[in-house]
C-alpha positions as CSV (number, residue, x, y, z in Angstrom):
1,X,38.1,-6.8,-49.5
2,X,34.3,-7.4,-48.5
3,X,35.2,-9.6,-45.4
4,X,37.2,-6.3,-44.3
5,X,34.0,-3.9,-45.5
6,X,31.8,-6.5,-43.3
7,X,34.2,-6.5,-40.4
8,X,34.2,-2.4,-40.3
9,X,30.4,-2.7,-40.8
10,X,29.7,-4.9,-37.5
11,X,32.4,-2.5,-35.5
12,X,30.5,0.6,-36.9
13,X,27.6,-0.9,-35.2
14,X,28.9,-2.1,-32.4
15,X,30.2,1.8,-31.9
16,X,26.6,2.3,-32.4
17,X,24.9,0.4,-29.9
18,X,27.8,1.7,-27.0
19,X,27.2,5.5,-28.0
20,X,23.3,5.3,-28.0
21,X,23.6,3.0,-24.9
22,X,25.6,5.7,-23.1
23,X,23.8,8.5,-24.1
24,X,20.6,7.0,-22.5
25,X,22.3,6.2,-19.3
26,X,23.6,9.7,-19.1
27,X,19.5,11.0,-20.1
28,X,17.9,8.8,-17.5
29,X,20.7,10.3,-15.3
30,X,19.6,13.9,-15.5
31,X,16.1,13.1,-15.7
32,X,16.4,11.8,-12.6
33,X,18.2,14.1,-10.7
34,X,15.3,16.5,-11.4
35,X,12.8,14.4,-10.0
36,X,14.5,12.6,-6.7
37,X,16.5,15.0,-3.8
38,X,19.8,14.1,-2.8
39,X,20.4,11.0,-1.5
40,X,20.6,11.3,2.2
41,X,24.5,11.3,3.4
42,X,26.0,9.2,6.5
43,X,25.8,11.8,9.8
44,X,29.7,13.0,11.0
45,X,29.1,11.2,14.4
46,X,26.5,8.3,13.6
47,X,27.1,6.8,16.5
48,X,27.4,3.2,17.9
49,X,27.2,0.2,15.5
50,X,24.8,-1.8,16.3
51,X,25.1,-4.9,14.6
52,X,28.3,-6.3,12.9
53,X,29.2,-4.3,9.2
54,X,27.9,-6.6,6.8
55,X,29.9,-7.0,3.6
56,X,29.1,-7.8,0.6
57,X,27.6,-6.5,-2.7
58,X,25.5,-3.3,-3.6
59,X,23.1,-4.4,-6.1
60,X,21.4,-1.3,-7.4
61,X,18.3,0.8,-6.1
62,X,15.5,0.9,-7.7
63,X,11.8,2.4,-7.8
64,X,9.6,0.3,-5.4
65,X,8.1,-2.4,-6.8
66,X,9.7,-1.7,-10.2
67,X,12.8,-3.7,-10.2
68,X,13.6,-3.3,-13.6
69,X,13.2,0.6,-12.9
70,X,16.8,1.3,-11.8
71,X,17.8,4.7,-10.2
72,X,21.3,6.1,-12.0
73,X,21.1,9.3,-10.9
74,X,24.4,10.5,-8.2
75,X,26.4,7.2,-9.3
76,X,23.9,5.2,-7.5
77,X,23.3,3.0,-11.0
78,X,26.4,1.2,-10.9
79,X,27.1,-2.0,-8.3
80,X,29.5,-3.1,-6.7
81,X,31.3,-3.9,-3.0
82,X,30.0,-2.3,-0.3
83,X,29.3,-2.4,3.2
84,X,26.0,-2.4,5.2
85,X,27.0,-0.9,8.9
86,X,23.4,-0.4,11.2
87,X,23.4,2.6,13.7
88,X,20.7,3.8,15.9
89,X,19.7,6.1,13.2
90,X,19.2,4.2,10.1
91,X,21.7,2.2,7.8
92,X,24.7,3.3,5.6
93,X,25.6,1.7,2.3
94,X,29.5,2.3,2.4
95,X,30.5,1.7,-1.6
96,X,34.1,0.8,-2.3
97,X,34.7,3.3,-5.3
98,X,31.6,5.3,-5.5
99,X,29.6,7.5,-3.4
100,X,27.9,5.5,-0.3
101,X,24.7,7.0,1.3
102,X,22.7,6.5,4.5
103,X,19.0,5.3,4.2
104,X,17.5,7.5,7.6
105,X,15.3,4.8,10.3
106,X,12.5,7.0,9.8
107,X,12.2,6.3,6.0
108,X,12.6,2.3,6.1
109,X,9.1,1.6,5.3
110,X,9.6,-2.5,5.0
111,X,12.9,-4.9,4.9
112,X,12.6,-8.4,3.2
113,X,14.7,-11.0,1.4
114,X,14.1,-11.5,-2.4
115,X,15.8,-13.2,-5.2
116,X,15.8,-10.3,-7.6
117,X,16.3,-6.5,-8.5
118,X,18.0,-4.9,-11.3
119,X,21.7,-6.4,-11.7
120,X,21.1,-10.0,-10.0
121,X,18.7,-12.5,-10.2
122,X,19.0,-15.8,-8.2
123,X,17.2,-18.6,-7.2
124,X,17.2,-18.1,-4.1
125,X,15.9,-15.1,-1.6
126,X,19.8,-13.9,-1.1
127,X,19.1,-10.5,-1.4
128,X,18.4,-7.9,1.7
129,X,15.7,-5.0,0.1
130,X,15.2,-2.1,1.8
131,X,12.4,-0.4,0.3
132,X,12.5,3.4,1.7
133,X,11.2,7.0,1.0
134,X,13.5,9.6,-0.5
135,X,11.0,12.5,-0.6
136,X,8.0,11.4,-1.9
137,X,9.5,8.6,-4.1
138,X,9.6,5.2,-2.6
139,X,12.7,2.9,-3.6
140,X,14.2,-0.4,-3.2
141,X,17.9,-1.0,-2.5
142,X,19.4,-4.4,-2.9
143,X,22.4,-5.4,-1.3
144,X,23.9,-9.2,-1.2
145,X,25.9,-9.9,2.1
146,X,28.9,-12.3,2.1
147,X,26.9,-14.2,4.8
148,X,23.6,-14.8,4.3
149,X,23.2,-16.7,7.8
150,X,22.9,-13.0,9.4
151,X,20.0,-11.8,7.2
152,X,17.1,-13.0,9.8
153,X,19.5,-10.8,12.9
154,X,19.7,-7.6,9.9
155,X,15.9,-7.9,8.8
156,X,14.2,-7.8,12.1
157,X,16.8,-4.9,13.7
158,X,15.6,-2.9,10.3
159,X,12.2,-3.9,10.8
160,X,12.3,-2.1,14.5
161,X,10.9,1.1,14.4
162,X,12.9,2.5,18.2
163,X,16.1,1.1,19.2
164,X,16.1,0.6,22.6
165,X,19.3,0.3,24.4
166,X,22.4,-0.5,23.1
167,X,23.6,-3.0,20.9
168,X,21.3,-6.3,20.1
């Protein structure tokens, strides 16, 4: 009888933990949403790619600088496949199973490999982070590519204020 009371007591606060853990996900959510715009979507004719769509995985986005501070507002919290296709206009983050977005040229304010942001840490710089403006906010979006030989061709087209031409 008390290893069954014990048992109930460690699921009871196991239900705990999840309910107050969901609750706060679904807080910072709304929060959130009152402070940051929309996130921006892909154009209906975006054009040319030009580079190769990059797959691989959507880490998170987070506040600049802050990479414990993640962003879980719009279903943007949660990681997962995606990917990374490069048009003359800026970059869109195409999630498998969640909302994607499009991160405009003109609000890329630096692109650099790291080895961490909220959701993965590794010893080496294997991440792409885009750190952009959304508003007046500036955030970092992590994505890990399937190929990480391409990262130097993806971080200096980013890097590029004007396109000119066609493809690179």
């Amino acid at each position: 009888m008390e290893r069954l009371l014990l048992t109930l007591l460690v699921f009871a606060c196991f239900l705990l933990g999840l309910w107050a853990m969901r609750r706060s996900w679904r807080r910072r959510a709304r929060s959130q949403s009152a402070q940051l715009p929309p996130f921006p979507q892909t154009p209906a004719e975006p054009g040319e790619e030009l580079l190769p769509a990059n797959k691989g995985l959507y880490v998170s986005t987070t506040t600049a600088g802050d990479w414990q501070d993640r962003i879980v507002t719009r279903g943007v919290g949660l990681r997962g496949r995606a990917v990374l296709r490069l048009y003359r206009e800026g970059v869109e983050i195409d999630r498998a199973g969640a909302p994607g977005f499009f991160i405009p040229r003109e609000s890329i304010v630096e692109v650099k490999r790291a080895s961490g942001i909220a959701g993965k840490v590794m010893g080496t710089n294997s991440l792409i982070v885009i750190t952009w403006r959304l508003g007046d906010k500036e955030l970092d979006t992590g994505f890990r590519g399937d190929d990480l030989d391409v990262y130097p061709q993806w971080i200096e087209s980013l890097s590029e204020r004007e396109i000119k031409g066609g493809a690179q």
